[in-house]
Structures are given as C-alpha cells and as structure tokens.
N, C-alpha and C positions, 0 to 999 in steps of 0.2 A: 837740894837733895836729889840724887840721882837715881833715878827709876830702875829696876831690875831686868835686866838685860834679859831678851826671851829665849826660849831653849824650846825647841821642837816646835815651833809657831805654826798655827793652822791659819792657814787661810778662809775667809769666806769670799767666795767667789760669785755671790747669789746676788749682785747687782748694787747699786744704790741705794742706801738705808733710807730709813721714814725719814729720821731728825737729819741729815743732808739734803733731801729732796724738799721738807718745809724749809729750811733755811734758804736751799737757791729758787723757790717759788716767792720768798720775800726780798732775795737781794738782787734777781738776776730775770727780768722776762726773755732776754734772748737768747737761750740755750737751749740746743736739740739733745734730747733725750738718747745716750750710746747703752744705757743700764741694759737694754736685751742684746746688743749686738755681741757676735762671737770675740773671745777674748783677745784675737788678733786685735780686733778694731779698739778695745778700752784700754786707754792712757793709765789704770790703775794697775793693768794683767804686766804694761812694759813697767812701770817704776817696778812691782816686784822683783820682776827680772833683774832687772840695773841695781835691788839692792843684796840679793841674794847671798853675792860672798860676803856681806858683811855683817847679816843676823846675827850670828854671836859676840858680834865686838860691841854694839854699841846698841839704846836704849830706840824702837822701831819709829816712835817721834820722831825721833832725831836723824834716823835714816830716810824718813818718808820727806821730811822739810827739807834735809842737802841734797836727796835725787831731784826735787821738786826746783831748787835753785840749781843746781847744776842744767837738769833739761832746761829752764827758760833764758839760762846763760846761753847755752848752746843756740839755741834759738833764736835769739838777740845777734849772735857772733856770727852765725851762721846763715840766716835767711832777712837779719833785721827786722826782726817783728819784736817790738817791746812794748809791753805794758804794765800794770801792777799786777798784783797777786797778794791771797792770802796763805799764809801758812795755820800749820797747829800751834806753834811753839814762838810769838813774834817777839818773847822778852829771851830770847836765845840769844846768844852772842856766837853768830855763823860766824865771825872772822876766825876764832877761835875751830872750827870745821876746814879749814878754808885745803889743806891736804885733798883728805875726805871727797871733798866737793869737787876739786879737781881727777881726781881718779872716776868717783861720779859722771864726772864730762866726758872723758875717755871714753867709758863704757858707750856712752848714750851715743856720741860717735861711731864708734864701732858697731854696735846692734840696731839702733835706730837715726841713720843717718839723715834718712830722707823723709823723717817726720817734723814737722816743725808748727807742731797744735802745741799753744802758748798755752801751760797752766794758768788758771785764773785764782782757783782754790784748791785745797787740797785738805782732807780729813782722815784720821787716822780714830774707827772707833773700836773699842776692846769689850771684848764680852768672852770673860771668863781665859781659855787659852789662844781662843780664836779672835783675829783679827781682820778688818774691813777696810780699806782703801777706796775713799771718794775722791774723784776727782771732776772740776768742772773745768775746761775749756775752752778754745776759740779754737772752731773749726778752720782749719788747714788745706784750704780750696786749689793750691798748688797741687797737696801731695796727693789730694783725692781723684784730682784729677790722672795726675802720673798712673795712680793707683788703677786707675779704671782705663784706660787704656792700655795698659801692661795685661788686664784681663781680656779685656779685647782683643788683644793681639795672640794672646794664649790659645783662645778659642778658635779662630780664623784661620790656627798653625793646625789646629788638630781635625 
C-alpha cells in the first residue's frame, strides 16, 4: 500500500532525534557528532535539497532512500569509496526507482560535487506534518581538507 504523498512538508531542522542517536550509540562507536554544526555542514540539510523538486510526486521514504543511493553511487563512481549502508525502506524494489535515482545523481553532481561523505544510515522520522532526516556517515577527510583550505585561502586574500 502506498503512503500519502506529503503536501506543504515541514521540516525539522533541530538536529538528530533521541531514537536515531540511541540506535547509532548501539550500532556504531565511531561517529563524530555533525547534529550542532551549521546546516552547510549536515548531509540531512543537502539530501533535502537534492530532493526538493520532487516532494509532491512521490512518498518522502521513498525520496529520502533513492537520494540516499544515488549520493553513495555518486560516491562509489566518483571518489571510489564504497561501503554498505542502511536505508528506511530495505524490502523496496529500488530497480523499480532506478529513473528517479539517476536524476538524483545528476542533482548531487551538480550542487554537491566535491562532497564524497559515504551514507552509512539514513532515517526518515514523521511527527504529525513535520518531518526529520538523520543521517549517519563516514567523514570525508579529502573534502574537509579542500574545505579548510579554501577558507584559509579566503582569509589570507582579505
């Protein structure tokens, strides 16, 4: 049965929930904590982005799991970093996405080329109209680095 597609969806943008942070305190000891950094820096603030034109066409599950495999495709294709991952939705039949997913990749090319932090997990939880995006992954020590020397270099010019 297919879920109601969301109309005017609110974001909650107030970090990582309780029941995501007990889960990755039981599945995961080596992850840095991104839940206070500015939303540039959280992997949850870009999937919104990447899914945005597509809120009304399809169920936010279901958007959240094919930006989630489009970004670690891109990622695989692009910098070769692969590993597993979890989704929300693992009895889905993505092939059946598989369009979707490549438009997905495009985007993530185009706005986020030079990030390449491998989803690990990803969670979509709902309360009421508003909706919460967690994401856990593998810090990205190339692009941080890039990242911090671009500022450096900013700073030095001014």
């Amino acid at each position: 049965m297919k879920k109601k597609k969301p109309q005017n969806t609110g974001w909650n943008r107030s970090g990582v929930t309780s029941e995501f942070r007990k889960h990755l305190e039981k599945t995961n000891n080596d992850l840095i904590d991104f839940s206070d950094a500015p939303d540039e820096l959280r992997l949850s603030d870009r999937i919104i982005k990447l899914i945005e034109p597509y809120m009304d066409s399809e169920e936010i599950t279901v958007l959240v799991d094919c930006a989630a495999i489009a970004w670690n495709e891109c990622v695989e294709e692009d910098a070769e970093i692969k590993g597993s991952y979890n989704l929300n939705n693992v009895l889905l039949n993505f092939g059946n996405y598989r369009v979707l997913i490549d438009q997905l990749k495009a985007r993530k090319r185009l706005m986020f080329k030079d990030n390449h932090r491998h989803i690990k997990e990803i969670k979509v939880y709902e309360k009421g109209d508003s909706y919460n995006i967690n994401v856990a992954s593998d810090f990205d020590m190339q692009s941080a680095f890039k990242r911090m020397l671009s500022l450096m270099e900013d700073n030095s010019d001014g």
